[in-house]
N, CA, C and O atoms as a Tripos MOL2 file, in Angstrom:
@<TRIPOS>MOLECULE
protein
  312   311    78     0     0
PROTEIN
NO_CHARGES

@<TRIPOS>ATOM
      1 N          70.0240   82.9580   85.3460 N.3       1 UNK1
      2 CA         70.3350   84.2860   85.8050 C.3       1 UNK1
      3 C          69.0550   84.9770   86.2370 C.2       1 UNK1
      4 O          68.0580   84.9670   85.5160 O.2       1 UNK1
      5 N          69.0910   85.6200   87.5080 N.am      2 UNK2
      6 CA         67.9440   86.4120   87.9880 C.3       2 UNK2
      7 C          67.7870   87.5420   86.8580 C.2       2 UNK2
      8 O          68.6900   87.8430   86.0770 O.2       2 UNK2
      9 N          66.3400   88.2030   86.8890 N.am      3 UNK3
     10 CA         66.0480   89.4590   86.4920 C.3       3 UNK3
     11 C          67.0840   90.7790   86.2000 C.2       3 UNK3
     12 O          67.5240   91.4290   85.2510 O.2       3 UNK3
     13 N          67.1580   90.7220   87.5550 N.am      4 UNK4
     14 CA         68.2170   91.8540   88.1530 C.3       4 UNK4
     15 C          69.5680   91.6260   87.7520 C.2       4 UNK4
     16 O          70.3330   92.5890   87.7110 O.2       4 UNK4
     17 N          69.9360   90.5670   87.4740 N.am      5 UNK5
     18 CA         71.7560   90.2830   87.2020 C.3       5 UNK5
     19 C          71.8610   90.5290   85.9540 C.2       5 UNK5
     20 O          71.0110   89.9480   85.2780 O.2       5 UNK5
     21 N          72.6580   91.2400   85.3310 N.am      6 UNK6
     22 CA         73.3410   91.3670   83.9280 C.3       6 UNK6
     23 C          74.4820   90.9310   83.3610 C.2       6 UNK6
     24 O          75.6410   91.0740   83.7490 O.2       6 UNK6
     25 N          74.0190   90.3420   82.3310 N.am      7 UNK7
     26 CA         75.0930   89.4300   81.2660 C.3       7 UNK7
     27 C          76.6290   90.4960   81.1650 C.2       7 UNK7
     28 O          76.8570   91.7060   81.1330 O.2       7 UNK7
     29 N          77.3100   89.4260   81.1450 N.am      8 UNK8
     30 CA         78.8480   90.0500   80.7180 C.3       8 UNK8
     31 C          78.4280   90.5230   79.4800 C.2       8 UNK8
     32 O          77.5000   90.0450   78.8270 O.2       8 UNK8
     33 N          79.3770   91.8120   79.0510 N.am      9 UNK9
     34 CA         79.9990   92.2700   77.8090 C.3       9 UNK9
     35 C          80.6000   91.4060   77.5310 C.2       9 UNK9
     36 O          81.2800   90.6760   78.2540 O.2       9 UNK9
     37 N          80.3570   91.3600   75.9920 N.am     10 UNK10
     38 CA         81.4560   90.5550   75.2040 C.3      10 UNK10
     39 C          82.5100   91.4200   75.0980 C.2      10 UNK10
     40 O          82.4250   92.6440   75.1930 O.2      10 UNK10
     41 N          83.9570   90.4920   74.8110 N.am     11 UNK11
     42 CA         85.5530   90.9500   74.7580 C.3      11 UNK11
     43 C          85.0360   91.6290   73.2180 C.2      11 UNK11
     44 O          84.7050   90.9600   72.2390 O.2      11 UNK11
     45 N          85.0710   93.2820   73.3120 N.am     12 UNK12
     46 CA         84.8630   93.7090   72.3170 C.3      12 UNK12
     47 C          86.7450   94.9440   72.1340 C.2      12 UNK12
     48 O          87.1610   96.0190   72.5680 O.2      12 UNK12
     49 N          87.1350   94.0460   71.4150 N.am     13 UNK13
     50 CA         88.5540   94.9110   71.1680 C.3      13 UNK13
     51 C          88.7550   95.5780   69.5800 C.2      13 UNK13
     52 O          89.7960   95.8690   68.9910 O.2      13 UNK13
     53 N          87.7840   95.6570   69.2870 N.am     14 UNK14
     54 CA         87.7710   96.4050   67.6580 C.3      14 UNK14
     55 C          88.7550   97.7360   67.5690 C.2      14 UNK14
     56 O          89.6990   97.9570   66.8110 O.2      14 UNK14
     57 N          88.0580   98.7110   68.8530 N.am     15 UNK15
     58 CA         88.5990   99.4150   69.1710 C.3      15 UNK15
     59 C          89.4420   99.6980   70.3470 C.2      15 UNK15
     60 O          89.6840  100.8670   70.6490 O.2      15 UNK15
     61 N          89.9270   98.6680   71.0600 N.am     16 UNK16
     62 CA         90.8070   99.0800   71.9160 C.3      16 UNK16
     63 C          92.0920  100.0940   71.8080 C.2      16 UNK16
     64 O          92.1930  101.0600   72.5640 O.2      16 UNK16
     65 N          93.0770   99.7850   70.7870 N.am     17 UNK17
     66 CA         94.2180  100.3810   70.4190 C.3      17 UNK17
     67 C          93.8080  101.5550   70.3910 C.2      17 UNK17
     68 O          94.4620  102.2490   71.1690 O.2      17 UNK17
     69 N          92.7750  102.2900   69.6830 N.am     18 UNK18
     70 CA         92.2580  103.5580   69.5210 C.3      18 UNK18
     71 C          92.0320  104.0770   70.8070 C.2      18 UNK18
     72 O          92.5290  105.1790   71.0380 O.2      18 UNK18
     73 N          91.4340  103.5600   71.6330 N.am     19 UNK19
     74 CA         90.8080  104.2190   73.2580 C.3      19 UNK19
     75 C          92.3660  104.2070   73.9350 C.2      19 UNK19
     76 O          92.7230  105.2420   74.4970 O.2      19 UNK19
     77 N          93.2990  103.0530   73.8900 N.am     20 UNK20
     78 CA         94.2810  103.1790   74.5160 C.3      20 UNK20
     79 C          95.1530  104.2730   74.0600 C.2      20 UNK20
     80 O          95.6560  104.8800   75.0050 O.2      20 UNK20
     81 N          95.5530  104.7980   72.6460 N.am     21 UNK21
     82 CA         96.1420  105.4580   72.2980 C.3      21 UNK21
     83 C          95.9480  107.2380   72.4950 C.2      21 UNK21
     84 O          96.7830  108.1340   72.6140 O.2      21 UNK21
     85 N          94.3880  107.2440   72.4620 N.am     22 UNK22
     86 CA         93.5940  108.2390   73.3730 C.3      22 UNK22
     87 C          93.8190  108.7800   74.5010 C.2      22 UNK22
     88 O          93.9110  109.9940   74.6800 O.2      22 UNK22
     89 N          93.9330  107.8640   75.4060 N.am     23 UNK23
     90 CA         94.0620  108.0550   76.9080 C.3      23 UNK23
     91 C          95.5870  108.1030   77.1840 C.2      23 UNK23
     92 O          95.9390  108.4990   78.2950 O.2      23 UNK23
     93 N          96.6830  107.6770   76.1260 N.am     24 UNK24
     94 CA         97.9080  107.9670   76.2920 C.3      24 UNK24
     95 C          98.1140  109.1740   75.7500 C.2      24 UNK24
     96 O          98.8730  109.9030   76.3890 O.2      24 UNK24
     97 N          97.7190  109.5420   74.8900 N.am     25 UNK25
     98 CA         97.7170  110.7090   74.2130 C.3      25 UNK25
     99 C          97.3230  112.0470   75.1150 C.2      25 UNK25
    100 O          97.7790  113.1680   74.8890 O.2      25 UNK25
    101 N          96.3830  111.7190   76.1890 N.am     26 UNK26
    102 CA         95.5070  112.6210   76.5010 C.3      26 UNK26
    103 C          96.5390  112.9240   78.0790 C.2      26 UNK26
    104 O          96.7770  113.9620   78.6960 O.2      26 UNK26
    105 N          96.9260  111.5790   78.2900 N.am     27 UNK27
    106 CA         97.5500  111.5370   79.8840 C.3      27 UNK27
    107 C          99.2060  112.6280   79.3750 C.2      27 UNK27
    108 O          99.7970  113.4590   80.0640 O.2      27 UNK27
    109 N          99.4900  112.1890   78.0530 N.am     28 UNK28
    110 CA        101.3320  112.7810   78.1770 C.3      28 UNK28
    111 C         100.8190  114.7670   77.8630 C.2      28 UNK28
    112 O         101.4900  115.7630   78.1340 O.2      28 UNK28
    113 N          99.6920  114.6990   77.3440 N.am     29 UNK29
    114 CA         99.2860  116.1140   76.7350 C.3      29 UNK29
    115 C          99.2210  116.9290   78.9020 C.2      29 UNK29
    116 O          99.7080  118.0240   79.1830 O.2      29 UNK29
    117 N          98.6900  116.2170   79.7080 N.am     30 UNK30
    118 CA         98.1710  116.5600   80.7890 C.3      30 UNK30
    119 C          99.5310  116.7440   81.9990 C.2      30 UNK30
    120 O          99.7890  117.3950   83.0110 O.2      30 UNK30
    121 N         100.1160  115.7480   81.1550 N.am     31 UNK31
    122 CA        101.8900  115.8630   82.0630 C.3      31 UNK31
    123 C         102.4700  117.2170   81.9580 C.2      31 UNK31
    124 O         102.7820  118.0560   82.8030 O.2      31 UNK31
    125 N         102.5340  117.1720   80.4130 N.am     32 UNK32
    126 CA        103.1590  118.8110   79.7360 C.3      32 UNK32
    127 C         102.2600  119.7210   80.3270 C.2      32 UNK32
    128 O         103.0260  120.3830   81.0270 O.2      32 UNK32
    129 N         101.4170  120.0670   80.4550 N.am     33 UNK33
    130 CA        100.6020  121.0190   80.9480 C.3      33 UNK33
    131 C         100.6330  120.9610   82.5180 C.2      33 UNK33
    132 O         100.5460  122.0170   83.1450 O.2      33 UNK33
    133 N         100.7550  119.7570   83.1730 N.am     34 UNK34
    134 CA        101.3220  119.7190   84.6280 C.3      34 UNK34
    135 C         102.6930  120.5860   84.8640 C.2      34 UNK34
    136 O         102.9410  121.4320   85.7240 O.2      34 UNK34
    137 N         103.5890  120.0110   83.6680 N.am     35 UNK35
    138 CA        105.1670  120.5930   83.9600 C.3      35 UNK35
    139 C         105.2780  122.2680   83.6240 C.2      35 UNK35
    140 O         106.2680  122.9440   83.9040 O.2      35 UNK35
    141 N         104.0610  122.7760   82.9740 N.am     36 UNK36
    142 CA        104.2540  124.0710   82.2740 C.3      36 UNK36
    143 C         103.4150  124.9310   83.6880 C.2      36 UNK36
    144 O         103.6540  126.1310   83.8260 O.2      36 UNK36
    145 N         102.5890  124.3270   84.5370 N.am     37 UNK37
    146 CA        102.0030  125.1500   85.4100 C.3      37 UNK37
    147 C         102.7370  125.1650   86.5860 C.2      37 UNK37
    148 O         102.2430  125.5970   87.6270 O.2      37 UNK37
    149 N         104.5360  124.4820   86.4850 N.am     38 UNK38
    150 CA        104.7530  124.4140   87.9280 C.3      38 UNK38
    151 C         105.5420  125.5620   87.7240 C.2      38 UNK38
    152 O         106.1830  125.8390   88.7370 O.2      38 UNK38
    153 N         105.7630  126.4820   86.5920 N.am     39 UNK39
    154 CA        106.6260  127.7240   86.7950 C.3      39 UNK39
    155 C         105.9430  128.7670   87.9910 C.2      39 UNK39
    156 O         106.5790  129.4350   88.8060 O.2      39 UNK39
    157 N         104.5730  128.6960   87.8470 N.am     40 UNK40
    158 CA        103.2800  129.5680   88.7820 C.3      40 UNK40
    159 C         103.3420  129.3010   90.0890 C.2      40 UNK40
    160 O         103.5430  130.1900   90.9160 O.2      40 UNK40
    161 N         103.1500  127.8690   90.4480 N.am     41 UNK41
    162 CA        103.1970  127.0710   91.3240 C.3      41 UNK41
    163 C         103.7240  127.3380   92.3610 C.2      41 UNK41
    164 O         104.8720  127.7460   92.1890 O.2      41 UNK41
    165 N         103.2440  127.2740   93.9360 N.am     42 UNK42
    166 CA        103.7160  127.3430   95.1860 C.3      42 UNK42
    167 C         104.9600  126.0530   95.3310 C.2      42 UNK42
    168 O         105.4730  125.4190   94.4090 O.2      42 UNK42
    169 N         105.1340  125.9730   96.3170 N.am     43 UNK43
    170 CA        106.1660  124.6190   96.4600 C.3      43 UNK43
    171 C         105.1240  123.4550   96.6240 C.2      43 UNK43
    172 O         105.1850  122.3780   96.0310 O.2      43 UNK43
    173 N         103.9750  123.9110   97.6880 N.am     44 UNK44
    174 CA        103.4640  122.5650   98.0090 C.3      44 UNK44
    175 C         102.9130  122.2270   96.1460 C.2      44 UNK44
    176 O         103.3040  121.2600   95.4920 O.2      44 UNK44
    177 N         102.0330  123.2200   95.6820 N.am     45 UNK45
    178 CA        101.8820  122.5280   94.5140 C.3      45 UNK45
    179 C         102.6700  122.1970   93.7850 C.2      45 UNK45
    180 O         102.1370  121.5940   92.8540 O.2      45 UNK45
    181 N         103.7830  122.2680   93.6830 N.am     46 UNK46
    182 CA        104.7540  121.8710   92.8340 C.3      46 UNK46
    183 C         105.3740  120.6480   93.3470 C.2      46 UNK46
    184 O         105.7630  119.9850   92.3850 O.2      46 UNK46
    185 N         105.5640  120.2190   94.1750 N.am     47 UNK47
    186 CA        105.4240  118.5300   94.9040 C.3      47 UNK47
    187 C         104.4010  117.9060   94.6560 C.2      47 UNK47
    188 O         104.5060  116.7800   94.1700 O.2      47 UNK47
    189 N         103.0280  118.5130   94.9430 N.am     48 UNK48
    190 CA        101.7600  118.0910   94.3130 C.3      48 UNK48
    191 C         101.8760  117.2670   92.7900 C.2      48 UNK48
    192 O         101.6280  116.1210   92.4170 O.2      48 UNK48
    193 N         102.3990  118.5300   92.1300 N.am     49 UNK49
    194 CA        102.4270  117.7780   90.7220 C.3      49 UNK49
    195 C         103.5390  117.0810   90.0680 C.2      49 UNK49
    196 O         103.7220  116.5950   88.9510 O.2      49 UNK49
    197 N         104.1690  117.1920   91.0660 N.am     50 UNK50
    198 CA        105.2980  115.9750   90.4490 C.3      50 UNK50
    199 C         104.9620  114.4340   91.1950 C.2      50 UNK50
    200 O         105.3140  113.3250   90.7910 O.2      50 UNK50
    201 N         104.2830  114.7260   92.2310 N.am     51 UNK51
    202 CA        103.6090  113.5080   92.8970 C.3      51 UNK51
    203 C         102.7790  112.5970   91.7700 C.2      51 UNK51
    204 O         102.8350  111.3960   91.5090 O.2      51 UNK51
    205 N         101.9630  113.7230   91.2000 N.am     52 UNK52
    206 CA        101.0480  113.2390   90.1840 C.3      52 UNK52
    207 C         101.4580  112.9170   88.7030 C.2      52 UNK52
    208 O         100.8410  112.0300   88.1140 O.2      52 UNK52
    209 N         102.1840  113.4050   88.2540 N.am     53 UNK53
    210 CA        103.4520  113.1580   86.9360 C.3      53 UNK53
    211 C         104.0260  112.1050   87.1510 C.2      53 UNK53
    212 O         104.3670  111.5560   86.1040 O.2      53 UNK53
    213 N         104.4270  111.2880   88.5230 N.am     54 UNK54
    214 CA        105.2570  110.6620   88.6850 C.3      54 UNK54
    215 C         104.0020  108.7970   88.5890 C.2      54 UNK54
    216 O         104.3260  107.7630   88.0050 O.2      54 UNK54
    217 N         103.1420  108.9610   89.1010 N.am     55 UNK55
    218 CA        101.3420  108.3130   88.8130 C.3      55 UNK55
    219 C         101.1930  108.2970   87.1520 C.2      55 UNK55
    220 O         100.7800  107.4040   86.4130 O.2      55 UNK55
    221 N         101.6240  109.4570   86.8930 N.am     56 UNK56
    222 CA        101.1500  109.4060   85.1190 C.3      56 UNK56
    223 C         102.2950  108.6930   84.4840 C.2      56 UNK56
    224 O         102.0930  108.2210   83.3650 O.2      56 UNK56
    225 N         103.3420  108.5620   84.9740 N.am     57 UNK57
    226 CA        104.1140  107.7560   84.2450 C.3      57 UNK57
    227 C         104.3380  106.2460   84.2300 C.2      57 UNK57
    228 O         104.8200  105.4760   83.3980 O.2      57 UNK57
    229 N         103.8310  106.1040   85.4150 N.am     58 UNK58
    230 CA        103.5860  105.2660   85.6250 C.3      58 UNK58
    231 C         102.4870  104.4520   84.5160 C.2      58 UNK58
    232 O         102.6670  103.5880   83.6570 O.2      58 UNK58
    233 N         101.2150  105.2330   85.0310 N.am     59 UNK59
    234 CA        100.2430  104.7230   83.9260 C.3      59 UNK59
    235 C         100.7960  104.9890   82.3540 C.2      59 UNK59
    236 O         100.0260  104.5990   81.4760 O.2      59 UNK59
    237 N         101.8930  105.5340   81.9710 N.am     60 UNK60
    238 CA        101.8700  105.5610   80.8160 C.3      60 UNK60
    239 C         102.8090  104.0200   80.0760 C.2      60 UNK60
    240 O         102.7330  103.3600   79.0390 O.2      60 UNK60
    241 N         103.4940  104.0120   81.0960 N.am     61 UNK61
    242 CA        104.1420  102.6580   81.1490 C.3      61 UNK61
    243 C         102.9640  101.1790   80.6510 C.2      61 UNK61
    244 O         103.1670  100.2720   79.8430 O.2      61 UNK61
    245 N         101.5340  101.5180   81.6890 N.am     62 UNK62
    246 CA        100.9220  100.4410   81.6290 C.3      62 UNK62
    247 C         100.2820  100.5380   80.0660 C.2      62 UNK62
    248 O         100.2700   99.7020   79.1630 O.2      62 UNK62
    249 N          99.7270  101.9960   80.1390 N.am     63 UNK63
    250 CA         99.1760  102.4030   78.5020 C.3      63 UNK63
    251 C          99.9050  101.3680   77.2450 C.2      63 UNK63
    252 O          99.3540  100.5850   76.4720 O.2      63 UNK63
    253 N         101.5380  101.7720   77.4270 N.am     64 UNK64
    254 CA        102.1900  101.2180   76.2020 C.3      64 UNK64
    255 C         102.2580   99.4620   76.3550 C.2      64 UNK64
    256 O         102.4230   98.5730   75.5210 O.2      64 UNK64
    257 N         102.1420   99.4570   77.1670 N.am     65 UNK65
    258 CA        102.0910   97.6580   77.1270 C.3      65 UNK65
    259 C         100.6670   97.2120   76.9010 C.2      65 UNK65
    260 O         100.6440   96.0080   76.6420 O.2      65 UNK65
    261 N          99.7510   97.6380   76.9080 N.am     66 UNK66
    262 CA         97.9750   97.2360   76.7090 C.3      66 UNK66
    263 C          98.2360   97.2350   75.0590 C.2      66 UNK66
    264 O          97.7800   96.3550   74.3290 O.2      66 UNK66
    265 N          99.1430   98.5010   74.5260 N.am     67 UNK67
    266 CA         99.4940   98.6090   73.2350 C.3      67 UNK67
    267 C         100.0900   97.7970   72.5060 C.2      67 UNK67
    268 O          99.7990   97.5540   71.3340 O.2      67 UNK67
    269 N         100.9320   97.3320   73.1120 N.am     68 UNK68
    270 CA        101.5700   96.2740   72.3130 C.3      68 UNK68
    271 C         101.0880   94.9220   72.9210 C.2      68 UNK68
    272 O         101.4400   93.8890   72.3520 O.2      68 UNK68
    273 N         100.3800   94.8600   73.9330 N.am     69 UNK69
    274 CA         99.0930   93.6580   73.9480 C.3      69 UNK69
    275 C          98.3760   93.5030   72.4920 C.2      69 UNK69
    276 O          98.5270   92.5310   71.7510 O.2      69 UNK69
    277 N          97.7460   94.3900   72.2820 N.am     70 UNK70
    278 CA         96.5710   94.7520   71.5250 C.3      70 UNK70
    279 C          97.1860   94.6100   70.0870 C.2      70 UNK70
    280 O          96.5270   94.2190   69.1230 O.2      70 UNK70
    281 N          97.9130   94.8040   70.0570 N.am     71 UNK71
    282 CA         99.0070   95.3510   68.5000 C.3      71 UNK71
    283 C          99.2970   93.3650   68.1730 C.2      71 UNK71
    284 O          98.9980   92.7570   67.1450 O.2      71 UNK71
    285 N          99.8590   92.8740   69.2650 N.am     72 UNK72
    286 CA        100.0790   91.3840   69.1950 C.3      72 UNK72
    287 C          98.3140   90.7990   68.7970 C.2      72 UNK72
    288 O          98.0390   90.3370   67.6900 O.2      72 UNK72
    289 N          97.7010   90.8820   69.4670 N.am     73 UNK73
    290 CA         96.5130   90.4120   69.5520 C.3      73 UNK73
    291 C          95.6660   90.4210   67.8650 C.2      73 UNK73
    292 O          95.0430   89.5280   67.2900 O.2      73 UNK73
    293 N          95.9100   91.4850   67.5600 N.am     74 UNK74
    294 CA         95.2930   91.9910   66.5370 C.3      74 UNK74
    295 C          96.0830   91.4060   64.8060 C.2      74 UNK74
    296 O          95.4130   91.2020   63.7940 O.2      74 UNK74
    297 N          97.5820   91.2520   64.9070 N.am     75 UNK75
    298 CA         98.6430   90.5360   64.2990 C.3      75 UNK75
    299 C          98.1700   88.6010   64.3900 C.2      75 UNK75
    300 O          98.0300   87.8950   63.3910 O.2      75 UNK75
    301 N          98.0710   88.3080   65.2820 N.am     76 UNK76
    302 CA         97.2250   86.9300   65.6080 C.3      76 UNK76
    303 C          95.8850   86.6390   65.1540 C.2      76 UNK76
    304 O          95.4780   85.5020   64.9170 O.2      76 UNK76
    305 N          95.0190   88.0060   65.0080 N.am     77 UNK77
    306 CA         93.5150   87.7000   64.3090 C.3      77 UNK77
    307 C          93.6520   87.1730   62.9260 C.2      77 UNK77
    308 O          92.9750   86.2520   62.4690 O.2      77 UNK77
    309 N          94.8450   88.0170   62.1130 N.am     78 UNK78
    310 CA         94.5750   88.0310   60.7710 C.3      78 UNK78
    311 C          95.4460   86.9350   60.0370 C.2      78 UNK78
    312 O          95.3510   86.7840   58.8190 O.2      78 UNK78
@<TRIPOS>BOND
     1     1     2 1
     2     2     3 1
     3     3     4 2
     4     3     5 am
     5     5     6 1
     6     6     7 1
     7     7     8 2
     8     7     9 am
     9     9    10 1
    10    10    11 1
    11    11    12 2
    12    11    13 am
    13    13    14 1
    14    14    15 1
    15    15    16 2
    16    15    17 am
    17    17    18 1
    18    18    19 1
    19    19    20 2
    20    19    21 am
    21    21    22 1
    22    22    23 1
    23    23    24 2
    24    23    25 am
    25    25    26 1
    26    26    27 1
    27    27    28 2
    28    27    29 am
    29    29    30 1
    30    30    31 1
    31    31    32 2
    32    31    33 am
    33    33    34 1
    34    34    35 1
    35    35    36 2
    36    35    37 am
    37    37    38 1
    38    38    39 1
    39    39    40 2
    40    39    41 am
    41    41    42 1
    42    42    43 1
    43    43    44 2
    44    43    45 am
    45    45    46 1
    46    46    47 1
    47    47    48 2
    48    47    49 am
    49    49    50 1
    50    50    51 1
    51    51    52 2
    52    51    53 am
    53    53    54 1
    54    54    55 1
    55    55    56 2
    56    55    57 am
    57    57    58 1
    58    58    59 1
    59    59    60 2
    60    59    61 am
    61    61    62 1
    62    62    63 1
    63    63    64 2
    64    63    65 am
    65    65    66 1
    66    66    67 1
    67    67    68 2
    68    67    69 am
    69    69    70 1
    70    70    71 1
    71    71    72 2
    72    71    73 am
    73    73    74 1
    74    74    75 1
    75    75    76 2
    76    75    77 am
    77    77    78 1
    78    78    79 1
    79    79    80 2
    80    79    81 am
    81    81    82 1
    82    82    83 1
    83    83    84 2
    84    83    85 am
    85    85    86 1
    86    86    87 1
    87    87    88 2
    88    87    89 am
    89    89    90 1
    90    90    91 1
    91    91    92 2
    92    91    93 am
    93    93    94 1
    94    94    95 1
    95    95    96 2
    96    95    97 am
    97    97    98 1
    98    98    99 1
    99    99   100 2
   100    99   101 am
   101   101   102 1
   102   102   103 1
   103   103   104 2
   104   103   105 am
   105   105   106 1
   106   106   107 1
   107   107   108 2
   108   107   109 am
   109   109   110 1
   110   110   111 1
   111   111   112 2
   112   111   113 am
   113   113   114 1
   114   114   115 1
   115   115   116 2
   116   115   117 am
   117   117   118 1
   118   118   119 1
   119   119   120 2
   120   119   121 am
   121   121   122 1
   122   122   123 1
   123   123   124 2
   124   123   125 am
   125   125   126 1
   126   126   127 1
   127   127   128 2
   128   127   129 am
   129   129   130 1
   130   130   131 1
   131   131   132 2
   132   131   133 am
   133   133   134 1
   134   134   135 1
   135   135   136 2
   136   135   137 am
   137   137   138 1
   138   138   139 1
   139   139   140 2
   140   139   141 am
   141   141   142 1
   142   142   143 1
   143   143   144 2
   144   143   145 am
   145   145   146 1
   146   146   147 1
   147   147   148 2
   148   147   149 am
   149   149   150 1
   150   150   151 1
   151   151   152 2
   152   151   153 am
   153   153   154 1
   154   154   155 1
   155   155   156 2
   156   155   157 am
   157   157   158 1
   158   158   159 1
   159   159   160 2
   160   159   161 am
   161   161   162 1
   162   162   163 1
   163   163   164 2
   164   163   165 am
   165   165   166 1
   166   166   167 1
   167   167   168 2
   168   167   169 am
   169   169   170 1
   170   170   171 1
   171   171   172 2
   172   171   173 am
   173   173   174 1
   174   174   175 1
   175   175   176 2
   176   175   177 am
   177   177   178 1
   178   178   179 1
   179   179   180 2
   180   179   181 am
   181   181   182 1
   182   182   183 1
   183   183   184 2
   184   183   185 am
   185   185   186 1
   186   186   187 1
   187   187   188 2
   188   187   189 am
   189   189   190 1
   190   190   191 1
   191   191   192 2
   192   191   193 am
   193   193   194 1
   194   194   195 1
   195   195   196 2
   196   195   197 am
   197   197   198 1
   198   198   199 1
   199   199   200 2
   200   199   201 am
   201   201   202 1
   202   202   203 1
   203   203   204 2
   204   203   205 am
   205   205   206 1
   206   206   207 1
   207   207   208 2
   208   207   209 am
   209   209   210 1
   210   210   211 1
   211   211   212 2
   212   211   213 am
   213   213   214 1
   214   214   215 1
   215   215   216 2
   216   215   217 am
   217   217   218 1
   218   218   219 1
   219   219   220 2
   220   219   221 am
   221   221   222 1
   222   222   223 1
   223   223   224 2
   224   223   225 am
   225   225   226 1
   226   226   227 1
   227   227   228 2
   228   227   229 am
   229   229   230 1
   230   230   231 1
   231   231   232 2
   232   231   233 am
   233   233   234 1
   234   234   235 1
   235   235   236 2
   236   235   237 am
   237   237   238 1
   238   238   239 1
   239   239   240 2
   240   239   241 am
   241   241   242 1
   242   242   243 1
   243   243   244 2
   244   243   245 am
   245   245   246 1
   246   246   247 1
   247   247   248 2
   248   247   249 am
   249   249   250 1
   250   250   251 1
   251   251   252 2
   252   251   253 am
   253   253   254 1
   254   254   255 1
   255   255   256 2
   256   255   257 am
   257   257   258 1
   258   258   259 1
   259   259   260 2
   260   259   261 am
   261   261   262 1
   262   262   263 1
   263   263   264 2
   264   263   265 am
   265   265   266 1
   266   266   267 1
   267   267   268 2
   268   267   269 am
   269   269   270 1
   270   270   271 1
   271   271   272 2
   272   271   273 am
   273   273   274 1
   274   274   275 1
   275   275   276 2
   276   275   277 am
   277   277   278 1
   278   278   279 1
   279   279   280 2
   280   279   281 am
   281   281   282 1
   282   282   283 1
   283   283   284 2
   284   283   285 am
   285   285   286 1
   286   286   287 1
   287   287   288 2
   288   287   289 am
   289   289   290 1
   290   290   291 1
   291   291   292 2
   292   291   293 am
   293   293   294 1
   294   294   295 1
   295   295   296 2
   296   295   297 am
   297   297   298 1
   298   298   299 1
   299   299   300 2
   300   299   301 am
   301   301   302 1
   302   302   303 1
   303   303   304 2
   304   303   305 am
   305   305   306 1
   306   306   307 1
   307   307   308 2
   308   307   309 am
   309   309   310 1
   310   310   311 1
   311   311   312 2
@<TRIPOS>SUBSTRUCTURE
     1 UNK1         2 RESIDUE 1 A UNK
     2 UNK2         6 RESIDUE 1 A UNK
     3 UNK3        10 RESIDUE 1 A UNK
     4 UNK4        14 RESIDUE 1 A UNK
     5 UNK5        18 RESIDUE 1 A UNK
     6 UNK6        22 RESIDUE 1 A UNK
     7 UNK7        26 RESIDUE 1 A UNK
     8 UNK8        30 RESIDUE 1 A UNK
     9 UNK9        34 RESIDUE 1 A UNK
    10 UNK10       38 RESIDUE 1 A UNK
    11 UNK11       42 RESIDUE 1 A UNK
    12 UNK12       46 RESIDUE 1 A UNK
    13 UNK13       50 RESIDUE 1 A UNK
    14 UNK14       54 RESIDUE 1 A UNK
    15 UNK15       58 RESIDUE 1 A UNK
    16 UNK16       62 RESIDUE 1 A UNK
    17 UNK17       66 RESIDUE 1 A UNK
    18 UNK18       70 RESIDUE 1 A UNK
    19 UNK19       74 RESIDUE 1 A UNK
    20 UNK20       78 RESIDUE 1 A UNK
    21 UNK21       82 RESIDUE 1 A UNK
    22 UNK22       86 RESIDUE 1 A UNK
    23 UNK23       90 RESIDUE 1 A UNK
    24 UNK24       94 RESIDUE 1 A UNK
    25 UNK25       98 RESIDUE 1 A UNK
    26 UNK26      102 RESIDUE 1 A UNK
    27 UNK27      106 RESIDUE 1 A UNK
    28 UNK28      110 RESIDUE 1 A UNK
    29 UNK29      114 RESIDUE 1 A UNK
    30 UNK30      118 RESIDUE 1 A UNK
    31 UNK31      122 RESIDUE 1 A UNK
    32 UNK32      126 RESIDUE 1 A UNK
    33 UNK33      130 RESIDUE 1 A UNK
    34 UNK34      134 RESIDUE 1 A UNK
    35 UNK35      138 RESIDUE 1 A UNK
    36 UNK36      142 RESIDUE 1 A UNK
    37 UNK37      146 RESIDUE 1 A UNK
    38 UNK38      150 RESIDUE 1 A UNK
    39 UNK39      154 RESIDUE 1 A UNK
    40 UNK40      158 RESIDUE 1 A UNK
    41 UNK41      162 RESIDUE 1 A UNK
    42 UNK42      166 RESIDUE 1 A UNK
    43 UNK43      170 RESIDUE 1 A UNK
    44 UNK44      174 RESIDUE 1 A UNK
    45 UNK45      178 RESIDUE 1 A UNK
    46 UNK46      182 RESIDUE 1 A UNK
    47 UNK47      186 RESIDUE 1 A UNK
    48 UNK48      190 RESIDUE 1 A UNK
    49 UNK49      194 RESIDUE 1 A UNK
    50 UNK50      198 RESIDUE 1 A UNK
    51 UNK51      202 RESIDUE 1 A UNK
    52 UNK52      206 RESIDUE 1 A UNK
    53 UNK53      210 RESIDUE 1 A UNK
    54 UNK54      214 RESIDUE 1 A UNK
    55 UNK55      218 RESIDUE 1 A UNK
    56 UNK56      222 RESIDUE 1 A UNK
    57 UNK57      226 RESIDUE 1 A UNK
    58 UNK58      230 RESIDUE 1 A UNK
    59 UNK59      234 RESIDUE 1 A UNK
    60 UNK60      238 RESIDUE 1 A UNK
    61 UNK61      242 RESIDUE 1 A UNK
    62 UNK62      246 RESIDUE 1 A UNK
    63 UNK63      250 RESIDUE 1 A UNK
    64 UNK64      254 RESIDUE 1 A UNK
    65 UNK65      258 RESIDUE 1 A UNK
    66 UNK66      262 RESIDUE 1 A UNK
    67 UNK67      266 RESIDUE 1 A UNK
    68 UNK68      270 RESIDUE 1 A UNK
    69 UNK69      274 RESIDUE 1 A UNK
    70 UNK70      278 RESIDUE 1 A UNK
    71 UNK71      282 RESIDUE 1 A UNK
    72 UNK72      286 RESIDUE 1 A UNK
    73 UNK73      290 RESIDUE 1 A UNK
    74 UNK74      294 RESIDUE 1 A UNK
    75 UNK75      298 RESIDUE 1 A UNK
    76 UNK76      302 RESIDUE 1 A UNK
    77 UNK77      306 RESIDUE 1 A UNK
    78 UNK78      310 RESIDUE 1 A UNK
């Protein structure tokens, strides 16, 4: 390996479940607060944010399956 090139990270999943549960936590907290600002909301923003709610659910979909990746994964260590 040259100078300049850097070694992979090791598969460090100690804490994955925690970061994933985080960022699900943080994405459904950001939905509710999406759905509570469209009472204010013009129309275009209010398409806006259902555009974007509709992205977050998406990712929340992927969230819960990394979860029960991780949940399996972690059941298999021990």
């Amino acid at each position: 390996m040259s100078q300049h090139q850097k070694k992979p990270n090791p598969d460090e999943r100690r804490d994955n479940m925690k970061k994933i549960q985080e960022n699900l936590n943080n994405t459904l907290e950001n939905m509710q607060e999406a759905e509570d600002s469209m009472e204010t909301a013009s129309e275009f923003q209010e398409e806006e944010i259902k555009k974007k709610n509709a992205r977050r659910i998406e990712a929340v979909d992927g969230m819960r399956d990394e979860l029960r990746d991780e949940h399996a994964h972690e059941k298999r260590q021990k």
